[in-house]
C-alpha positions in Angstrom: 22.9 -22.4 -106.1 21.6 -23.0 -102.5 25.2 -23.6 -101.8 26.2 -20.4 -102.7 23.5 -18.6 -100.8 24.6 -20.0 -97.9 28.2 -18.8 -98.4 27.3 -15.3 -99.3 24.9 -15.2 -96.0 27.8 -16.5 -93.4 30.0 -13.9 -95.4 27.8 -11.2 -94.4 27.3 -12.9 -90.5 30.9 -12.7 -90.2 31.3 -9.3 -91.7 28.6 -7.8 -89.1 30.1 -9.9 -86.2 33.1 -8.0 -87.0 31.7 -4.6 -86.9 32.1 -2.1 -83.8 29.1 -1.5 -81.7 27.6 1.9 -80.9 28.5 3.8 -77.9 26.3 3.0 -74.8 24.9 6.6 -73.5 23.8 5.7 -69.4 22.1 8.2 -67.0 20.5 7.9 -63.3 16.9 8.1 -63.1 17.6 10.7 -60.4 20.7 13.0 -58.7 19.3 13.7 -55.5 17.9 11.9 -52.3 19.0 10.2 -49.0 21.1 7.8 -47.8 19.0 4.5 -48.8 17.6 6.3 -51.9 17.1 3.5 -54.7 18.8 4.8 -57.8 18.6 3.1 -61.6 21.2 3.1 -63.7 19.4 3.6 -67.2 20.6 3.0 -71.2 23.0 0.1 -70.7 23.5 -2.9 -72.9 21.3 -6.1 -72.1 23.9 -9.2 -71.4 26.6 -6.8 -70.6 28.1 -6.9 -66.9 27.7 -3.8 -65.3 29.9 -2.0 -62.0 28.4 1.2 -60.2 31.4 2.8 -58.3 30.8 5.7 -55.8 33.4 8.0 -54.7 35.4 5.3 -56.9 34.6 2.4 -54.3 32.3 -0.3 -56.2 29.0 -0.5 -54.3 27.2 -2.7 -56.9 27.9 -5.0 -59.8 26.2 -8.0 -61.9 25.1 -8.6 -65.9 22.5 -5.7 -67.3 19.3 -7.4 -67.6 16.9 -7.5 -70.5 15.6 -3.9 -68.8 19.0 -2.8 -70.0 19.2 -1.1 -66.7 20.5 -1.7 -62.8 19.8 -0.3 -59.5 22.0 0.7 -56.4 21.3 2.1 -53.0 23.1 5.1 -52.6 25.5 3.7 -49.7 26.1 5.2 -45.9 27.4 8.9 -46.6 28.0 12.8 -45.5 25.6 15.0 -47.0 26.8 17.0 -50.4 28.1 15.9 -53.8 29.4 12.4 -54.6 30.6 10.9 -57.9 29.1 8.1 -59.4 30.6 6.1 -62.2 28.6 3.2 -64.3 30.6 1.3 -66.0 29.2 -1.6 -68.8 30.5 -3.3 -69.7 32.6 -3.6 -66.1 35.8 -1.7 -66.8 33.8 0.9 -69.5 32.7 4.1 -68.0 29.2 4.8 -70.0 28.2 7.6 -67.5 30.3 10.1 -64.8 28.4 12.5 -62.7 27.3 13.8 -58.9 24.7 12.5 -57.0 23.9 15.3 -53.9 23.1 13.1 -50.5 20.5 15.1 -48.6 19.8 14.7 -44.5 17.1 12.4 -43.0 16.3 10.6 -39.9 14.2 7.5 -39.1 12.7 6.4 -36.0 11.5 3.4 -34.7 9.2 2.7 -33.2 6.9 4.8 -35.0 4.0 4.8 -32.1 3.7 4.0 -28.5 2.7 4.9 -25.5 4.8 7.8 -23.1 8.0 6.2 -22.1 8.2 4.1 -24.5 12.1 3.9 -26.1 12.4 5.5 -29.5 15.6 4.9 -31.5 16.3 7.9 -34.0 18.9 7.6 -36.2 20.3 10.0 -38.9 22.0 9.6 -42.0 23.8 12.2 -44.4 24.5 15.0 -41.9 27.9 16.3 -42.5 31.1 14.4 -42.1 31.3 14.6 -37.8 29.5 16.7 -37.2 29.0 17.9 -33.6 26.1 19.3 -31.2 23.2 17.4 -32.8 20.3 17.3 -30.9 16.7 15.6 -31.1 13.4 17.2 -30.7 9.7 16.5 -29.8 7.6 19.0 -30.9 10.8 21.7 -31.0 11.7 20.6 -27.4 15.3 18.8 -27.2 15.1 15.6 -25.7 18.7 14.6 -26.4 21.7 16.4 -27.2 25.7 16.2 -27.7 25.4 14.2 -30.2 28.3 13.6 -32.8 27.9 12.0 -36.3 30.4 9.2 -38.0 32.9 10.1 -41.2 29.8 9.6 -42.7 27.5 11.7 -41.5 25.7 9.1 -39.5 24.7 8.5 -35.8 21.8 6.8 -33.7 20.6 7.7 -30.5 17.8 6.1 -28.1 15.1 8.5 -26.1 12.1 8.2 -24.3 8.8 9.4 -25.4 8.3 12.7 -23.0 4.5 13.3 -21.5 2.2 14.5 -24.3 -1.6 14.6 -25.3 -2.7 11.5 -27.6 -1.8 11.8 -31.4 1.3 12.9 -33.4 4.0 13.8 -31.7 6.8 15.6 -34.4 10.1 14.4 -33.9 12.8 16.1 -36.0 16.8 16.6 -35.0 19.6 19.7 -36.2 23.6 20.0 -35.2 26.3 22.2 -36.2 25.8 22.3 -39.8 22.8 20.8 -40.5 19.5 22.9 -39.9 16.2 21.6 -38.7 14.4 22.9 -42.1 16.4 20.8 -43.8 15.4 17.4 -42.7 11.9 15.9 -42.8 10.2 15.8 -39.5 9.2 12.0 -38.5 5.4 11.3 -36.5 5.9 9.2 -33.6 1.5 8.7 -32.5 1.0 8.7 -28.3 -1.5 6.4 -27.5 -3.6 6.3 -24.0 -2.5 4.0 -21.0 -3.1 3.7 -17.8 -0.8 1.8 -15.0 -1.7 0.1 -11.7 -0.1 -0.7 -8.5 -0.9 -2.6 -6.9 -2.0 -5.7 -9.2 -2.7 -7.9 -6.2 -4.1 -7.3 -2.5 -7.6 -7.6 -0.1 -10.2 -5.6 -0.3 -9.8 -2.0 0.5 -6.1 -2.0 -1.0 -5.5 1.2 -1.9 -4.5 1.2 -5.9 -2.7 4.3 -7.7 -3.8 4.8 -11.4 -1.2 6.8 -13.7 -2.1 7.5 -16.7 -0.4 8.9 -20.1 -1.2 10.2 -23.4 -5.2 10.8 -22.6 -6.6 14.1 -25.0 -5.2 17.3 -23.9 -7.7 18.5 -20.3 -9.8 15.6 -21.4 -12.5 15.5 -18.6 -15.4 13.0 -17.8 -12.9 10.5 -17.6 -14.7 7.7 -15.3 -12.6 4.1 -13.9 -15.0 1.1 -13.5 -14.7 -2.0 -11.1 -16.4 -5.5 -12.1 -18.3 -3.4 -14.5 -19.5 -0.9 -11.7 -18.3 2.8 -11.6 -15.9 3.5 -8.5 -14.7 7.0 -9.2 -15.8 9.7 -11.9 -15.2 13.8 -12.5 -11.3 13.0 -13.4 -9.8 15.5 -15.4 -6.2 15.0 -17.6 -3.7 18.2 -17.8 -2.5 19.7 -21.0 -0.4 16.5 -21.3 -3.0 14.2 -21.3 -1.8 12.9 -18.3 -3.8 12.1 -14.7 -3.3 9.8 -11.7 -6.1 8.8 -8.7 -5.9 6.8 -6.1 -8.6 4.0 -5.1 -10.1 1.5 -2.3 -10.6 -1.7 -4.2 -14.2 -2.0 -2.9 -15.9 -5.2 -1.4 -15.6 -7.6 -3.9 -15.2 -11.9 -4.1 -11.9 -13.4 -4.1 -10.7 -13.8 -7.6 -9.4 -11.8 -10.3 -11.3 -8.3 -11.5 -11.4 -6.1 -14.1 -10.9 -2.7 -14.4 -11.9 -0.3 -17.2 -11.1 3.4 -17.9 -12.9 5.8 -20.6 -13.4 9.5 -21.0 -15.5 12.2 -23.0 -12.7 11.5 -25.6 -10.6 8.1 -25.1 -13.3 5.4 -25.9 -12.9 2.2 -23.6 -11.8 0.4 -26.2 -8.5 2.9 -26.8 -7.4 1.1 -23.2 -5.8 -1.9 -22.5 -8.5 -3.7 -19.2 -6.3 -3.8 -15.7 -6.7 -6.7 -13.8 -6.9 -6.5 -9.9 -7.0 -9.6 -8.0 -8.4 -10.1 -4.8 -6.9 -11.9 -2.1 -9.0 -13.2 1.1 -7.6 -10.4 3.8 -9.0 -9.8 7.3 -8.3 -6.6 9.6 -9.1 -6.1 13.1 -10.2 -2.8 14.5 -9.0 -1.9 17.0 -5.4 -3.1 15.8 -3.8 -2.6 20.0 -5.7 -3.5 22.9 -5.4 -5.1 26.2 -6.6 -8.9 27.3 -10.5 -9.0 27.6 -11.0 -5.8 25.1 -13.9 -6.4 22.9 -12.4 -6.4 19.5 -14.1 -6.6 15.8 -12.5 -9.2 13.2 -13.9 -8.1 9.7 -13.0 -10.3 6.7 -13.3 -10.2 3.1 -12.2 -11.3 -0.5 -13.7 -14.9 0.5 -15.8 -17.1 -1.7 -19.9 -15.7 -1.8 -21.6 -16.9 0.6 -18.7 -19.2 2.3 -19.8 -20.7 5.4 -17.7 -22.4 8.8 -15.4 -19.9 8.7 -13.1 -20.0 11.9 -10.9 -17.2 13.4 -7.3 -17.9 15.3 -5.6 -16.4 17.8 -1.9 -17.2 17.3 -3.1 -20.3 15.8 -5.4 -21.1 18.2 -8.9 -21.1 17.2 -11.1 -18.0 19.3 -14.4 -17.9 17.0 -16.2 -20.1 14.5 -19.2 -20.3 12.4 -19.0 -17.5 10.8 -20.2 -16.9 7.1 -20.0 -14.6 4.4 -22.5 -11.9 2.5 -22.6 -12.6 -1.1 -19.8 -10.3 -1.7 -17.6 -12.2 0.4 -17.4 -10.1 3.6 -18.1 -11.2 7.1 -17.2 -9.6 10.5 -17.1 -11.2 14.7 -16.8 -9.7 17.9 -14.2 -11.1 19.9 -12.8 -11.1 23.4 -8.8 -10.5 23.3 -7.4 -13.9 25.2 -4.9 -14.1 27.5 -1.3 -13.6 25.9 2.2 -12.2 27.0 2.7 -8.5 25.9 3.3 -7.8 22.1 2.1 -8.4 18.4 0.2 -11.3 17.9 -1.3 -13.4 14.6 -4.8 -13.1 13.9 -6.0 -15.2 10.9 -9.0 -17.2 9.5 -10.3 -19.8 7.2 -13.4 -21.2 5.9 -15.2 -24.0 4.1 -13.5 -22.9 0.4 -10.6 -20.9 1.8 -7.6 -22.3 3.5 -6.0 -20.4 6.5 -2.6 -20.3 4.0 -4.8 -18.4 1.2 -5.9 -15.3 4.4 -3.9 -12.2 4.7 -3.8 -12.2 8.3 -4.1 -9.7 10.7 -1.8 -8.3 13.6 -3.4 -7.2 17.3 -0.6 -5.8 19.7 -1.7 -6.8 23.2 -0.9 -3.8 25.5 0.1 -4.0 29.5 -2.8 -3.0 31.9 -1.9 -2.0 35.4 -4.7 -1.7 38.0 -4.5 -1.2 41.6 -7.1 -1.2 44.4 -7.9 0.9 46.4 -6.9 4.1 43.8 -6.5 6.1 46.6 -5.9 6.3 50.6 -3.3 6.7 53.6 0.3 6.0 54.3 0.1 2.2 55.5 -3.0 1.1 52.9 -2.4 -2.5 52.1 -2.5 -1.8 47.7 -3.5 -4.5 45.6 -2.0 -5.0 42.1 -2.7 -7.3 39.2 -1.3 -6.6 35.5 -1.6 -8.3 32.2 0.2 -8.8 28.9 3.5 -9.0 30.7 6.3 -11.2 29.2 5.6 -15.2 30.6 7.2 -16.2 33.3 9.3 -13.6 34.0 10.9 -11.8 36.9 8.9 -8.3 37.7 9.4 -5.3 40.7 6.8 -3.2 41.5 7.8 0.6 42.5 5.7 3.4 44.2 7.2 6.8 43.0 10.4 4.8 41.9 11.2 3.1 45.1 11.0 -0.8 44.9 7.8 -2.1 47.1 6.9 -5.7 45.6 8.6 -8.2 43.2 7.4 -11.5 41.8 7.3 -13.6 38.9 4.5 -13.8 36.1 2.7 -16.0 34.8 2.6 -17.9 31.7 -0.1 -15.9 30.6 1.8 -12.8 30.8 -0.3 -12.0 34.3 1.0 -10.9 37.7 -0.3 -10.2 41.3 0.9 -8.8 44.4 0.1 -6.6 47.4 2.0 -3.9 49.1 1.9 -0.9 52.1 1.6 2.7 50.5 5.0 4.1 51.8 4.9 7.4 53.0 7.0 10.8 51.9 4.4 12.1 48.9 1.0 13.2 48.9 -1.1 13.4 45.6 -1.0 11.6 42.3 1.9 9.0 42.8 2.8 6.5 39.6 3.0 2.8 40.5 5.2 1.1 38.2 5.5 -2.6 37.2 8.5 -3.6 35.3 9.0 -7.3 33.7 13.0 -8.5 33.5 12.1 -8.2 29.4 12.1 -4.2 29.8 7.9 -4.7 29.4 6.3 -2.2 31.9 3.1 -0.9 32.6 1.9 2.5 35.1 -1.4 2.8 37.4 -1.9 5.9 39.8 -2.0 5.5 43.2 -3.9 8.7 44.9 -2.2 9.6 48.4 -4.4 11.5 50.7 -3.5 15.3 50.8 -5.7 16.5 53.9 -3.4 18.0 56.6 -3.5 17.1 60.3 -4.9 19.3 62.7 -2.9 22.3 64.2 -1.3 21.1 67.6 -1.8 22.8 70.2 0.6 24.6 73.1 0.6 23.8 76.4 3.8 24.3 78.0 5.3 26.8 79.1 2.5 29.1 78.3 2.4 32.4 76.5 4.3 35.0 78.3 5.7 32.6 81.2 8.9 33.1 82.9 11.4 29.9 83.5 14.7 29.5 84.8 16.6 32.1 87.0 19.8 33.4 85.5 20.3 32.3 82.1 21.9 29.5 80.3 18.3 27.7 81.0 17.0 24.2 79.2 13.3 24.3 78.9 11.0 22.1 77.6 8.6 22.9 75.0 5.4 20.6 75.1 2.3 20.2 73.0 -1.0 18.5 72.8 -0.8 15.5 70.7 -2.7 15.5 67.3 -3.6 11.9 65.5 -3.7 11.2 61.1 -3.9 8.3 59.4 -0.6 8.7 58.0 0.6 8.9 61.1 2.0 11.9 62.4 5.8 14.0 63.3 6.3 17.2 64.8 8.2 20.4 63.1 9.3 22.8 66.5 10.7 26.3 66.1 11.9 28.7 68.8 13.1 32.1 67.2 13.8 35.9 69.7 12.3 37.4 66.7 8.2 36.9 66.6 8.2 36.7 62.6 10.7 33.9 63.3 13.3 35.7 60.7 16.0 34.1 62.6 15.5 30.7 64.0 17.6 29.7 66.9 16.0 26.3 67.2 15.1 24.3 64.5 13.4 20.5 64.9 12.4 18.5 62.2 9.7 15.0 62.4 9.9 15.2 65.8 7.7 11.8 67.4 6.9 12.7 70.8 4.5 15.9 72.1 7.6 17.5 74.3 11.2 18.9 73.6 13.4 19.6 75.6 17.0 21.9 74.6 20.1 20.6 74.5 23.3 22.2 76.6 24.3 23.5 73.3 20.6 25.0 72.8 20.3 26.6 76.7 18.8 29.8 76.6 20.0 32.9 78.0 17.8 35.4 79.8 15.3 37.3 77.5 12.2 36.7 75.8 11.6 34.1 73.1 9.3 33.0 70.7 8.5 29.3 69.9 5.3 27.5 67.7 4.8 23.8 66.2 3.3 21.9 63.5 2.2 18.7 62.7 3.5 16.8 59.6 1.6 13.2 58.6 3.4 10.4 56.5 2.5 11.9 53.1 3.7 15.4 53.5 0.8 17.1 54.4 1.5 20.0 57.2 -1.0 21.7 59.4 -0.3 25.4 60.0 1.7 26.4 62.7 0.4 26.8 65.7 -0.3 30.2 67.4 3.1 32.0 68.8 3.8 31.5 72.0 6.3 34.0 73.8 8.6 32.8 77.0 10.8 34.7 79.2 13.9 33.0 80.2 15.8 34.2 83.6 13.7 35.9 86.9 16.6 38.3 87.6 18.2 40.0 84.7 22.5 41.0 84.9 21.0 44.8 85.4 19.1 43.8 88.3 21.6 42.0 89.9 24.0 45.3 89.3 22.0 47.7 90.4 21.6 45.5 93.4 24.8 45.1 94.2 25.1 48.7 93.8 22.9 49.4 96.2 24.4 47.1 98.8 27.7 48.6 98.0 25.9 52.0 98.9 24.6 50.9 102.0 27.1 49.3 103.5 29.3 52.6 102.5 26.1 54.0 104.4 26.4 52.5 107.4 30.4 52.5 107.7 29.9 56.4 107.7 27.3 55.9 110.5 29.8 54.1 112.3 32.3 56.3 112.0 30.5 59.6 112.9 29.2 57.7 116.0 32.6 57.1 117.0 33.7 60.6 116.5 30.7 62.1 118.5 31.8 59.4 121.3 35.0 60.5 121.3 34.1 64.1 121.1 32.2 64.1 124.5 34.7 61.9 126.1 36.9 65.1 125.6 34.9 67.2 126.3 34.4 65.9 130.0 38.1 65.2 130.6 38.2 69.3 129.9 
């Protein structure tokens, strides 16, 4: 009996086994969605493989689990309708429809700071499409964009200048509208840059900062803790920049901290400004012996036996530090040759390698004694920060008067005799073989010598007797202490319009014409000056007026007229005595 139950039951296992199954009915759980969208197949058969073609390309395949469903990504694709076919078992299609790929884009990052590089890309935007362009808050920030075969593309941007919070970032082209695709929120938060990081005290730092509220006022920077500058306002961006004097502060590293009436403190990263031992000197040029002031700072508090070096040698010491680090010395500038020179400093805790030093130009000083005086004065001249041991030339109003060598020290010293031919403010020059020179002003005297005066031949006196006549023209002598010349001039007009002598730094008190300068008869006009070695002229003296010849060519033809008349006088005498003879003679013979 049992047998036979057992017989009738594989019967009936055999019987069902052979029995066709019922149709599988699939559908997708949805139609519609982006590029990325997970989609479930739904209603296939537990156990059977499975293959999910799209557009007739297989994106997905396996064995239907006991959910009796499976899952795909819809695949890298142009916007619009695609076909999707599910087959299960693989090779049976159980469903056939359209799945409609709408446009989206994804950024990354999704926050930052401004600047910061923000890769968009977008997917399902028609097949190639051209002129796509990226927006922040509806202003393009990249354009000329073209999308793949399928619809995609990836660009890179930076975040533009905006006020703290969302920023909308969205994108469009030829085809596909901005309402279409979902906007992405890329969140601006607050910074603040500094530069420089590093430098002494008083470096002058430049704060930029991004992203702050829009106007956002109040906003205050702090040093160590301490407020340095306040009453900063942002612009409608959010963005501000200031500039600052890192005040006195220890060597080391130091923070600064930025807040306002609506970025907390905590909203900014701290910047950190570290200070660097630095010294400056004031003034930075000078000549050798100028009293100048070292001022240090950025050293250790209170750091004692701190030293100062001129060109590495060592000018002051002792020195120490205020609390904050800061010291300051009065030095003498010591003798060096012309040009920039080292200036640094060290102390008990701070090596002369760890200083920013400090650079003093020495500056060439000229002086000469006397400033002033005559033609002839014996000048004394002594110069400093010259080159060493160099060739120099002294010149008075550009002519060469001394030359020398200096010393190592860069000093020189010489004498010379004021030359003549200037009066006034006359430059004395001093000029090293290096091209290093250096001007004083030498003061000739400008008073004029006295007015000479006439003596010979005297106003209105006749000389010589018939023209053609030499004279000599003398003059009281007059004495300078430029030494003196003589200017003579003889005109026969008495506003000397038209000079017939002419006689220029003339040494002695007489002159006396040339053949070539005789004088004829007539009346002339003559005066003189003095002139000293620098120039200066007296006025001339008063005109003096000389008449040249006793008897004039007029006189000596109306008296030879006259003779000719009386000797014409007495021949007719003559001759009427000897007719009045001769008449009586006949007279008697009658």
């Amino acid at each position: 009996m049992r047998i036979k139950v057992l017989t009738v039951i594989a019967l009936l296992l055999v019987l069902f086994s052979a029995m066709p199954s019922s149709p599988v009915h699939a559908d997708l759980n949805v139609y519609t969605g982006a590029v990325g969208t997970e989609v479930t197949a739904l209603g296939l058969s537990a156990g059977q493989s499975y293959s999910i073609l799209w557009d007739n390309i297989s994106i997905a395949n396996g064995t239907v689990g006991s959910g009796a469903s499976a899952t795909f990504k819809v695949p890298e694709a142009y916007t619009g309708t695609h076909n999707v076919i599910v087959q299960c078992p693989t090779g049976t299609s159980v469903y056939s429809g359209a799945f409609t790929v709408i446009p989206t884009i994804s950024i990354t990052p999704i926050n930052g700071v401004v600047g910061t590089t923000i890769t968009i890309t977008g997917h399902g935007f028609a097949a190639s499409e051209a002129n796509i362009a990226v927006t922040v808050d509806s202003a393009v920030v990249q354009s000329g964009i073209t999308a793949s075969s399928v619809g995609y593309w990836s660009t890179t941007f930076s975040a533009p200048a905006g006020a703290r919070g969302n920023r909308s970032i969205d994108a469009y082209g030829a085809t596909t509208t901005a309402t279409t695709i979902a906007n992405k929120d890329f969140y601006v938060y607050p910074q603040v840059k500094m530069d420089p990081t590093t430098g002494g005290v008083g470096t002058v730092i430049t704060l930029i900062a991004t992203g702050f509220a829009a106007n956002e006022s109040g906003i205050k920077v702090l040093y160590s803790g301490k407020e340095i500058r306040s009453g900063i306002t942002a612009d409608a961006n959010g963005s501000w920049n200031a500039t600052i004097a890192i005040p006195n502060s220890t060597r080391g590293l130091h923070t600064l901290n930025v807040y306002g009436s609506v970025t907390p403190q905590t909203d900014i990263t701290d910047l950190n400004f570290t200070v660097s031992p630095s010294i400056v000197v004031s003034p930075n040029t000078g000549v050798i012996d100028d009293m100048i002031k070292i001022s240090g700072s950025g050293f250790y508090s209170n750091e004692s036996s701190i030293a100062i070096t001129f060109d590495g040698d060592e000018i002051a010491s002792g020195i120490s530090a205020d609390d904050s680090g800061a010291w300051s010395a009065n030095v003498r500038v010591p003798h060096a040759a012309n040009g920039p020179h080292t200036i640094g400093a060290s102390g008990r805790l701070t090596s002369s390698a760890d200083v920013t030093t400090a650079i003093f130009t020495i500056q060439t000083e000229l002086s000469i004694l006397p400033k002033s005086g005559n033609v002839g004065e014996e000048v004394r001249v002594a110069g400093s920060g010259f080159s060493n041991s160099k060739d120099f030339t002294i010149t008075f109003d550009g002519n060469v008067v001394a030359s020398g060598v200096t010393l190592d020290s860069g000093t020189l010293q010489t004498t010379f005799k004021a030359p003549g031919g200037k009066n006034g403010s006359i430059n004395v020059v001093a000029t090293d073989s290096k091209g290093v020179t250096a001007t004083a002003v030498f003061t000739m005297e400008s008073t004029p010598p006295e007015i000479p005066t006439t003596s010979s031949p005297k106003d209105g006196a006749t000389v010589g007797f018939m023209g053609e006549t030499k004279v000599t023209f003398k003059w009281e002598a007059v004495s300078d202490p430029s030494g003196v010349t003589y200017d003579l001039e003889v005109s026969d007009d008495s506003g000397f319009g038209r000079k017939l002598i002419s006689r220029s730094k003339l040494t002695s008190t007489a002159y006396t014409t040339t053949e070539a300068e005789a004088l004829n008869n007539g009346e002339y006009y003559w005066h003189v000056r003095a002139v000293d070695g620098a120039t200066n002229q007296s006025d001339w003296s008063p005109t003096s007026m000389v008449k040249v010849g006793f008897i004039t060519m007029g006189t000596i033809i109306w008296l030879a007229v006259g003779l000719v008349a009386l000797l014409i006088v007495i021949l007719v005498i003559r001759q009427f005595g000897r007719m009045k003879k001769k008449d009586k003679k006949e007279s008697e013979w009658d």
